[in-house]
N, C-alpha and C positions, 0 to 999 in steps of 0.2 A: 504494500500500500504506500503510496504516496501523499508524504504528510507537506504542509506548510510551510515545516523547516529545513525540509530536503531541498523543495522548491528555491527557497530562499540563499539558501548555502549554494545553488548549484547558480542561479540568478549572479551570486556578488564574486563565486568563481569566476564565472562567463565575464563579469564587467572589470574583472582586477586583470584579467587576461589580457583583453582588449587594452586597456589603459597600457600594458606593458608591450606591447607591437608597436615596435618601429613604424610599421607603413602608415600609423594614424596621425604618425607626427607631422609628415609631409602634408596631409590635406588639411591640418589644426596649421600650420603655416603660413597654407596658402589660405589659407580663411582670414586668418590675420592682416596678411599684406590687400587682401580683397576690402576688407573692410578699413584700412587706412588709406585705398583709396576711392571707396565713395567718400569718406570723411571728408578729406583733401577738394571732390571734385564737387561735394556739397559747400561748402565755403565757396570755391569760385564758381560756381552756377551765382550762390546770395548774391557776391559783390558785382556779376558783371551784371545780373538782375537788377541791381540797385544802381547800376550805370545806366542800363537802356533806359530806365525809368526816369533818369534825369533827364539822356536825351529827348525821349520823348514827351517830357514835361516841357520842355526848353521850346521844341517844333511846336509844340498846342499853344504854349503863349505866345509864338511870335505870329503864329496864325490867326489867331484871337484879336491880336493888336493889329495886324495887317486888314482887318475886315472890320 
């Protein structure tokens, strides 16, 4: 019969195992470098967003005043 705590025991074998393979380290790496670069390309998406936004603040008013 299988009990709850074989289950459990054979469950935290399976995860200690895993945690101890090399080959997981490569993809926790590259997950790493993935996500400092959206980080990186979320910043400069903000700033040049906060650029067009001048620019085209800048074109609405001279529009405005030209009319």
């Amino acid at each position: 019969m299988v009990t709850l705590s074989m289950v459990l025991q054979n469950s935290l074998a399976y995860i200690l195992s895993t945690l101890k393979r090399e080959e997981g380290q490569d993809f926790a790496e590259y997950a790493i470098i993935l996500a400092l670069v959206v980080i990186v390309a979320a910043a400069g998406f903000t700033g040049l967003g906060n650029a067009v936004l001048g620019v085209v603040g800048n074109v609405s008013g001279q529009l405005t005043a030209a009319v």
